[in-house]
PDBQT receptor file of N, H, CA, C and O in Angstrom, charges set to zero:
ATOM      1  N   UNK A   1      13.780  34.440 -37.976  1.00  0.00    +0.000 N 
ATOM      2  CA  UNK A   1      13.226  34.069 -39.272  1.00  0.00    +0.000 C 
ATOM      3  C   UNK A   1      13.888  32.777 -39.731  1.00  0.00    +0.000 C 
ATOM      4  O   UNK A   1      15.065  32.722 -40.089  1.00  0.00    +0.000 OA
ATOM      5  N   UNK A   2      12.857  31.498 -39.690  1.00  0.00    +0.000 N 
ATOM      6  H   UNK A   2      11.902  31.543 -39.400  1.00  0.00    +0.000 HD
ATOM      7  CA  UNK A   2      13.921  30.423 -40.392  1.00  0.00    +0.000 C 
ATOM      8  C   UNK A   2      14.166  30.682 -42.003  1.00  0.00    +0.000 C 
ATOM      9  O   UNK A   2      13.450  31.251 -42.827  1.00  0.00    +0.000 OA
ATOM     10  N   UNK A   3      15.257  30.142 -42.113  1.00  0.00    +0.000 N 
ATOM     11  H   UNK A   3      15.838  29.679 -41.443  1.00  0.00    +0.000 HD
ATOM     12  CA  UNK A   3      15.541  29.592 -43.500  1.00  0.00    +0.000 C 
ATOM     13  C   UNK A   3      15.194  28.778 -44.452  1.00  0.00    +0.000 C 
ATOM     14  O   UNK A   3      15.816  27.723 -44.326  1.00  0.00    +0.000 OA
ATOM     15  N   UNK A   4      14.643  28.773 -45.153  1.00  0.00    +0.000 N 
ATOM     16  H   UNK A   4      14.138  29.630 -45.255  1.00  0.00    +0.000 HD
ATOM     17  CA  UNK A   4      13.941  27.867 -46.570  1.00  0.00    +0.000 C 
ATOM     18  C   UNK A   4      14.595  27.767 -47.477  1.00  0.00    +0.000 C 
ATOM     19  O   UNK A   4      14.957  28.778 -48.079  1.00  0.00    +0.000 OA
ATOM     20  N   UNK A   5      15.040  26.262 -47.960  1.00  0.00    +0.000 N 
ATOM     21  H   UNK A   5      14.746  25.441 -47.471  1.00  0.00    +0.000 HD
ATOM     22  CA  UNK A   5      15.556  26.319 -49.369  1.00  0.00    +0.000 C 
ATOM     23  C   UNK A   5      14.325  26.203 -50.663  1.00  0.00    +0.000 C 
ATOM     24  O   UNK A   5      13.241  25.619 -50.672  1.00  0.00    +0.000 OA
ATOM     25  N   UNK A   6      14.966  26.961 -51.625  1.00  0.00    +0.000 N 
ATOM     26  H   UNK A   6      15.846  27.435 -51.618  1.00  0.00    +0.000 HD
ATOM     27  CA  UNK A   6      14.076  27.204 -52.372  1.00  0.00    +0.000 C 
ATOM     28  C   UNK A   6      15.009  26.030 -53.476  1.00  0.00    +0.000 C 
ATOM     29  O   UNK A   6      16.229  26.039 -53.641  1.00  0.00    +0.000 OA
ATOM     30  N   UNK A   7      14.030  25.104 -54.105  1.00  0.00    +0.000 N 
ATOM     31  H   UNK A   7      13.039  25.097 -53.971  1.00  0.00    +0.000 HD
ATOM     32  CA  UNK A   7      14.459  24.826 -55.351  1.00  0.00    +0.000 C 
ATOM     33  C   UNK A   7      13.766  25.816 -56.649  1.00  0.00    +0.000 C 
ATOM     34  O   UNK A   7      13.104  26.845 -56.514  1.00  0.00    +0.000 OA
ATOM     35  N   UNK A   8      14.186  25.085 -57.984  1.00  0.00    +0.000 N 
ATOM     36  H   UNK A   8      14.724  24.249 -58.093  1.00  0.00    +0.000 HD
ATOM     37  CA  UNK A   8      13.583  25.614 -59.410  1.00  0.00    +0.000 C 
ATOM     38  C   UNK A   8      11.775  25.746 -59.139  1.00  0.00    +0.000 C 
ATOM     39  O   UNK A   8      11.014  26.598 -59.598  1.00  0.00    +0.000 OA
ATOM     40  N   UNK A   9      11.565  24.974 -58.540  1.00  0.00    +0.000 N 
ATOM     41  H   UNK A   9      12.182  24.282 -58.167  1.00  0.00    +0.000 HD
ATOM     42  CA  UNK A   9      10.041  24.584 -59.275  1.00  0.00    +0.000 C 
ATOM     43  C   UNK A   9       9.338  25.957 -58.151  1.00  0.00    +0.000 C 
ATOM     44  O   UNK A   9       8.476  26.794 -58.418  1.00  0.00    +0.000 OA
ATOM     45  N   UNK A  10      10.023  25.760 -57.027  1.00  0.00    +0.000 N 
ATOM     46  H   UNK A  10      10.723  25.080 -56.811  1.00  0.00    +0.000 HD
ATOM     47  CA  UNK A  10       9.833  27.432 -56.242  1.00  0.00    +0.000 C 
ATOM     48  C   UNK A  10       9.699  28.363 -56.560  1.00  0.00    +0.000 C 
ATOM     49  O   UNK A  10       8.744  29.090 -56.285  1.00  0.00    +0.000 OA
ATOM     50  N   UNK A  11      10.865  28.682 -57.413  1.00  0.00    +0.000 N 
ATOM     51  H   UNK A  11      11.640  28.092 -57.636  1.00  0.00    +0.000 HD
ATOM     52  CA  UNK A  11      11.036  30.012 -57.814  1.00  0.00    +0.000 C 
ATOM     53  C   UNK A  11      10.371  30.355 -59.038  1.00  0.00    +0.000 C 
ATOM     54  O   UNK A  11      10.267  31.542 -59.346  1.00  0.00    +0.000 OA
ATOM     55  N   UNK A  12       9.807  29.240 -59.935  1.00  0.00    +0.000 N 
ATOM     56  H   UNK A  12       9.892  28.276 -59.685  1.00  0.00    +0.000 HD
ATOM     57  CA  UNK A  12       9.183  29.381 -61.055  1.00  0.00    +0.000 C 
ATOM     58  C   UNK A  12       7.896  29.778 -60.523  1.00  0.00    +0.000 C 
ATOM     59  O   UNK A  12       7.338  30.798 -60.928  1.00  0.00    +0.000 OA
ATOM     60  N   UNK A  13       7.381  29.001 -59.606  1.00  0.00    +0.000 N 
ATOM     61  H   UNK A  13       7.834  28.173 -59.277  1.00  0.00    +0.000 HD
ATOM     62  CA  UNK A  13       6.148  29.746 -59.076  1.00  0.00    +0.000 C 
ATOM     63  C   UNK A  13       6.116  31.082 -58.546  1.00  0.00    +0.000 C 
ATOM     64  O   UNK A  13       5.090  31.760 -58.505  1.00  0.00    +0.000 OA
ATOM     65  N   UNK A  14       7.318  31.481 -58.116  1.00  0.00    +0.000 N 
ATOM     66  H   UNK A  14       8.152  30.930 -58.150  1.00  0.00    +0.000 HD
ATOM     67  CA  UNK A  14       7.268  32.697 -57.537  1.00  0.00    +0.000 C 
ATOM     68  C   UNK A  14       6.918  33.628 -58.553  1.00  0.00    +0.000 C 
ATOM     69  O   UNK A  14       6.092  34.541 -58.541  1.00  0.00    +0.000 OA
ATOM     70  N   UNK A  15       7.554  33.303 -59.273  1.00  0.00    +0.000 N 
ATOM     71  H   UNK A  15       8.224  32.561 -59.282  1.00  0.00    +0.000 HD
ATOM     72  CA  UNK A  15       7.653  34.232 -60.856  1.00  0.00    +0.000 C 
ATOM     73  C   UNK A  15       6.373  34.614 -61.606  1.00  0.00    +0.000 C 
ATOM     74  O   UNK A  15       6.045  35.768 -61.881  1.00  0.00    +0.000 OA
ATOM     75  N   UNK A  16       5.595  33.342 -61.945  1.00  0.00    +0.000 N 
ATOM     76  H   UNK A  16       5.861  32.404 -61.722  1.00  0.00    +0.000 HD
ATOM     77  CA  UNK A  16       4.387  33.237 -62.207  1.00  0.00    +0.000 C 
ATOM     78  C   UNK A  16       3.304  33.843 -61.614  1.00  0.00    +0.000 C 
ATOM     79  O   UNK A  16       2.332  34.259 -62.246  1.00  0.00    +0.000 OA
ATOM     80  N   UNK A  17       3.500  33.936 -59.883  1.00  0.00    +0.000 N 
ATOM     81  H   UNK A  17       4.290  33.599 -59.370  1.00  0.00    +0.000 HD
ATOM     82  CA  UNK A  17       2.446  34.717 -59.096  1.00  0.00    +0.000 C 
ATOM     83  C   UNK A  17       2.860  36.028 -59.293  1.00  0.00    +0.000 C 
ATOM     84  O   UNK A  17       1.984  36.883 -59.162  1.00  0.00    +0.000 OA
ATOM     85  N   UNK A  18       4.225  36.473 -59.636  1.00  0.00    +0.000 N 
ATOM     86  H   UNK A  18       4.936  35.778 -59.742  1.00  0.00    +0.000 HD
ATOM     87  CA  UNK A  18       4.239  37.812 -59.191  1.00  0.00    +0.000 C 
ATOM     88  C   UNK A  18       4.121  38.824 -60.421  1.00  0.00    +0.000 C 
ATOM     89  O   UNK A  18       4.030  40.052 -60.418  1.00  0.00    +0.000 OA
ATOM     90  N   UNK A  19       4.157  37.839 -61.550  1.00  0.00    +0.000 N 
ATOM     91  H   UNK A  19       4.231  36.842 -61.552  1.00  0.00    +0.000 HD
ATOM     92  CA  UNK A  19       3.803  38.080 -63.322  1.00  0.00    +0.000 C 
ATOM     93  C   UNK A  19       2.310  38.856 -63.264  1.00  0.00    +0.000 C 
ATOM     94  O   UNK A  19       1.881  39.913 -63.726  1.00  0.00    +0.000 OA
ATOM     95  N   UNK A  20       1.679  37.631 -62.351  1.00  0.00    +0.000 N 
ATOM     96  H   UNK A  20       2.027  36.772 -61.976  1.00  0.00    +0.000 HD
ATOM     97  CA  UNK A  20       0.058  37.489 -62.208  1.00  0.00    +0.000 C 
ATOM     98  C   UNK A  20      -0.406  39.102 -61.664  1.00  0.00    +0.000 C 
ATOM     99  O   UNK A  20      -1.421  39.638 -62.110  1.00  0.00    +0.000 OA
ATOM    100  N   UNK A  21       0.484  39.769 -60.649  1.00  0.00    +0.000 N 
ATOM    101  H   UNK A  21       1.308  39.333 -60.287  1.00  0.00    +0.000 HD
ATOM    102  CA  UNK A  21       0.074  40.527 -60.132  1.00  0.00    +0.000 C 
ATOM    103  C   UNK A  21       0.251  40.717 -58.695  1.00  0.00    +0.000 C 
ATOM    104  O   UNK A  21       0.167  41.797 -58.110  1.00  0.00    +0.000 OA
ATOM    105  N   UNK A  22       0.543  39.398 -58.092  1.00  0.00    +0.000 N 
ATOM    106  H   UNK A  22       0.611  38.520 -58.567  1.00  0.00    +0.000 HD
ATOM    107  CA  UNK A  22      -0.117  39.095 -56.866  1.00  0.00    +0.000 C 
ATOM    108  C   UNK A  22       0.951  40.408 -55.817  1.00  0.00    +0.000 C 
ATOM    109  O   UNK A  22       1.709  41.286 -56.231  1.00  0.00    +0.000 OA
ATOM    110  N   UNK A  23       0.594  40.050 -54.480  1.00  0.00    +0.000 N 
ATOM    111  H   UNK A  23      -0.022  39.337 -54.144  1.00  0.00    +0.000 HD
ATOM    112  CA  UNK A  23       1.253  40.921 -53.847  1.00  0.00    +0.000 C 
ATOM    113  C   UNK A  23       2.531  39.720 -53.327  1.00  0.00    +0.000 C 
ATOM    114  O   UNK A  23       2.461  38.501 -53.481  1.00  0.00    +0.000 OA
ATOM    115  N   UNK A  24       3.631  40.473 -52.707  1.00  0.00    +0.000 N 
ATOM    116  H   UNK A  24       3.688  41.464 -52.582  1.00  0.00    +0.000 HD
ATOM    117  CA  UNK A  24       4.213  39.323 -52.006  1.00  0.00    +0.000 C 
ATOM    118  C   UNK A  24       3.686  38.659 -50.657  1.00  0.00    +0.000 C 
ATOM    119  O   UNK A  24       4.227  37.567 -50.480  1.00  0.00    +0.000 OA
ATOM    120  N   UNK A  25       3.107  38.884 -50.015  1.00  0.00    +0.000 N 
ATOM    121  H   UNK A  25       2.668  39.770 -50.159  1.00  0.00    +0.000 HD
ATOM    122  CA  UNK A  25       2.367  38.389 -49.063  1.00  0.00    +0.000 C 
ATOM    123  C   UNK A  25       1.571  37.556 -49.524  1.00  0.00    +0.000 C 
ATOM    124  O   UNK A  25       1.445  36.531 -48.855  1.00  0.00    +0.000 OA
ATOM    125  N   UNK A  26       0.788  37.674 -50.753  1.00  0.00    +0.000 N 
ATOM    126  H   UNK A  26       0.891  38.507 -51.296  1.00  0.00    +0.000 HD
ATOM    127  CA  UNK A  26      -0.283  36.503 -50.928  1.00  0.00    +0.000 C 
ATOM    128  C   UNK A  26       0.661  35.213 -51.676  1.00  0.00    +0.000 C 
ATOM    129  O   UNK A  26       0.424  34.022 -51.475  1.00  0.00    +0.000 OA
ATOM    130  N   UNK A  27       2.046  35.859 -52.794  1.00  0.00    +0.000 N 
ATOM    131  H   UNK A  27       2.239  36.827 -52.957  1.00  0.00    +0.000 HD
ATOM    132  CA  UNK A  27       2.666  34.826 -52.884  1.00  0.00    +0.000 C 
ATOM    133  C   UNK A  27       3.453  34.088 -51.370  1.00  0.00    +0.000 C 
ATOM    134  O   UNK A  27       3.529  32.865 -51.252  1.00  0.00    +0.000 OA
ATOM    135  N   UNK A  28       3.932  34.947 -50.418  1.00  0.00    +0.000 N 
ATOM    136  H   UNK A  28       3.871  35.940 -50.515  1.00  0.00    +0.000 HD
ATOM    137  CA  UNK A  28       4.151  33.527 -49.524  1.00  0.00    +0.000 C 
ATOM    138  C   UNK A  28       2.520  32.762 -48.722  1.00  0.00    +0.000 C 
ATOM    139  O   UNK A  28       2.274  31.577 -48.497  1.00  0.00    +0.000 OA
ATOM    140  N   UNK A  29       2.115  33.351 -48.598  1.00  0.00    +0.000 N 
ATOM    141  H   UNK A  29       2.315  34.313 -48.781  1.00  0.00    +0.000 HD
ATOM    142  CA  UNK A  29       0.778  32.493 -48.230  1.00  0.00    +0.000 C 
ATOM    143  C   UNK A  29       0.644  31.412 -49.048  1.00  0.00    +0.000 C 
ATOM    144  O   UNK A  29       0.385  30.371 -48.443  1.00  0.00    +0.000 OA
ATOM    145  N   UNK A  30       0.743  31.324 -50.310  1.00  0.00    +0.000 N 
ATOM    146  H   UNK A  30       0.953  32.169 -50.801  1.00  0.00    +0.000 HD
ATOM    147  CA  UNK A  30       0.264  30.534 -51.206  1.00  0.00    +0.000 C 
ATOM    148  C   UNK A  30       1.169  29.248 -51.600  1.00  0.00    +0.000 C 
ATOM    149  O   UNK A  30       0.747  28.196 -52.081  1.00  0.00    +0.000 OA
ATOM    150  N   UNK A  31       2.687  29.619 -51.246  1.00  0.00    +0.000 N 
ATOM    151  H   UNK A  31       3.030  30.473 -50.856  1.00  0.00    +0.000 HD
ATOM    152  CA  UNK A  31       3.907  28.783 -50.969  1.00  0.00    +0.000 C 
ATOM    153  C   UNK A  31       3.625  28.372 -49.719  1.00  0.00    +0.000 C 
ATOM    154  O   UNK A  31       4.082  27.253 -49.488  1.00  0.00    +0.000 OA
ATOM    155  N   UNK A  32       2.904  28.983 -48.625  1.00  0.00    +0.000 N 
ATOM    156  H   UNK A  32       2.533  29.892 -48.813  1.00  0.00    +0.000 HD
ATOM    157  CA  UNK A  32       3.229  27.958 -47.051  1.00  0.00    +0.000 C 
ATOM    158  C   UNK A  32       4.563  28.964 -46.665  1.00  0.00    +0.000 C 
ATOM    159  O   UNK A  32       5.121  28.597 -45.631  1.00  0.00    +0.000 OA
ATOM    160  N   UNK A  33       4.939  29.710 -47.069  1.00  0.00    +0.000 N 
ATOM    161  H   UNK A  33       4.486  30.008 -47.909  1.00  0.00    +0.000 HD
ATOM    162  CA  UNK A  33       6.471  30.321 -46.620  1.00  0.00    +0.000 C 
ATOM    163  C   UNK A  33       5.526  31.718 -45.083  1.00  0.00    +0.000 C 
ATOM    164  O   UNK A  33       4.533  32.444 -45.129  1.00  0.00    +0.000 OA
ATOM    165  N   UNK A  34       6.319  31.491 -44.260  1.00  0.00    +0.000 N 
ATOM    166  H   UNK A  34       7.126  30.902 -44.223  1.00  0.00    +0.000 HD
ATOM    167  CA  UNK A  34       5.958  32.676 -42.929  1.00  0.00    +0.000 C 
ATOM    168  C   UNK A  34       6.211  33.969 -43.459  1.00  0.00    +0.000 C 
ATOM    169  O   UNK A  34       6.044  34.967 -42.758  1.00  0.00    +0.000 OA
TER     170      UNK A  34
C-alpha cells in the first residue's frame, strides 16, 4: 500500500464527503486515493 500525504485542503474534503454520507470507497475514488 503506498503512502499519501494528505494536506488541509484533503482532509477538509474528506470531511465534507463523509458529512455528505458518502461511503469510504466512493470518498477515495473521488480523491484519486487506491
Amino acid at each position: 500500500m503506498a503512502r499519501r500525504t494528505l494536506n488541509v485542503v484533503d482532509v477538509t474534503e474528506i470531511l465534507v464527503h463523509w458529512h455528505a454520507g458518502r461511503s469510504l470507497s466512493e470518498i477515495a475514488e473521488s480523491l484519486g486515493v487506491n
